[in-house]
N, C-alpha and C positions, 0 to 999 in steps of 0.2 A: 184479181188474185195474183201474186207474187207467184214466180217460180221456186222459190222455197216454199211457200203455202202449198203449191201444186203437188209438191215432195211429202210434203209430210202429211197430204190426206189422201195422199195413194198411198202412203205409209200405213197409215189406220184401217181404210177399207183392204189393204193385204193380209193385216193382224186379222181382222172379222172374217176374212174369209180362209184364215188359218194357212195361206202363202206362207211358209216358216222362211222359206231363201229367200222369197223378193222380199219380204217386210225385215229383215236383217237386212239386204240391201240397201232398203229402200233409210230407214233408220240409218245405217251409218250415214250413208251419202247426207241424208239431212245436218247427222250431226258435225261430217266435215263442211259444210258447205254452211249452217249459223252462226261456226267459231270465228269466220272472218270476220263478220260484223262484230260479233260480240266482246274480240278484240281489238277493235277499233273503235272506242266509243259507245259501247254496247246498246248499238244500231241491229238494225235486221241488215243481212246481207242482200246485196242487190242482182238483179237478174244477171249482170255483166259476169257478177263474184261466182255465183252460181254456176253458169255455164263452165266458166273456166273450173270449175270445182268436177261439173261433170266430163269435163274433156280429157282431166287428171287420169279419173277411174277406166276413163275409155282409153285412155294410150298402155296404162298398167292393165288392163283385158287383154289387149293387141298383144302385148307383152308374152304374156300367161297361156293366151292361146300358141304362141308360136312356139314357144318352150314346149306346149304338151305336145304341139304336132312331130317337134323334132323326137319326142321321147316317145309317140305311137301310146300316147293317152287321149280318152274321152275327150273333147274340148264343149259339149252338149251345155253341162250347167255353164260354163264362161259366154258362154255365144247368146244365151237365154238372156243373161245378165246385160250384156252387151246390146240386146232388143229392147230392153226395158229401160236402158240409160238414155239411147239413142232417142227416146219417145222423149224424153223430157227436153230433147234439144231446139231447138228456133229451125224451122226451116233455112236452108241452107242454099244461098246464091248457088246458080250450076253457073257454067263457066262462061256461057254465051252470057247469061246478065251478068254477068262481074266485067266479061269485056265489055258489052253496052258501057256501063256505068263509068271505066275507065278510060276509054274512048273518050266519053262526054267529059269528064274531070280533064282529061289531056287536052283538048280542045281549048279549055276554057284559059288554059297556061298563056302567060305571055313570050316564054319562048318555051321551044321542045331542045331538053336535053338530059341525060341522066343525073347531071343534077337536081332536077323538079323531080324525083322521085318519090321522096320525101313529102313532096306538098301532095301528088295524089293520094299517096297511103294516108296522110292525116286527113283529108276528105271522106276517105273511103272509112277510115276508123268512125269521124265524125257523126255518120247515117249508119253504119252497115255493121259495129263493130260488133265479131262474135257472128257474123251470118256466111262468112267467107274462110278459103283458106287464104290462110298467110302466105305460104309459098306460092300456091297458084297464081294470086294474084300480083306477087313480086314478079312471076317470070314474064306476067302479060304487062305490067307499067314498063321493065325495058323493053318487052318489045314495040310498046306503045308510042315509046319516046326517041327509038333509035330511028 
């Protein structure tokens, strides 16, 4: 089952079980995250399009919550939301396997320099893409390679 499948029949059992916020939640998110495909050859969207669809909602949460804290409002339904998105997401490298992983990719280099930067992140995108932070792992390939 697709990660958009997964969206949209936790969408349905939220409607059945009368969830009015997560089943609007859960409904938009689907309907931004089908338009990719469906504008592109009107395909289904792929788990890649997805995630990044959910990562959207989650930085515009971050967003929302920081604003209410500055203003000394509720942040309870944003945080709710922000549990319910995070569920849908792919387990997430922690930082000791991202270095394992980058370590092994740098190894495998024929020479170590901040130029092969480049070549580890397109490895790492190759297997891993969407299970890692971007940044993270940017600051461990220079320290990998220096």
């Amino acid at each position: 089952m697709s990660l958009l499948q997964k969206i949209q029949a936790a969408s349905l059992e939220a409607r059945k079980n009368r969830e009015t916020e997560k089943a609007t939640l859960l409904v938009t998110l689907f309907s931004e995250a089908a338009i990719i495909g469906k504008n592109d050859g009107n395909r289904e969207s792929t788990d890649d399009e997805v995630v990044k669809t959910i990562k959207k909602f989650l930085k515009n949460n971050h967003d929302t919550i920081d604003t209410l804290i500055r203003h000394g409002h509720d942040t309870t339904r944003i945080e709710d939301e922000t549990t319910i998105l995070e569920g849908f997401l792919p387990k997430q490298l922690s930082e000791a396997e991202l270095s394992t992983l980058i370590t092994t990719f740098v190894a495998l280099l024929p020479e170590r320099n901040i130029k092969q930067m480049g070549a580890v992140m397109k490895q790492l995108n190759a297997g891993y893409a969407g299970l890692f932070d971007g940044a993270l792992a940017s600051k461990l390939i220079k320290t990998a390679l220096a």
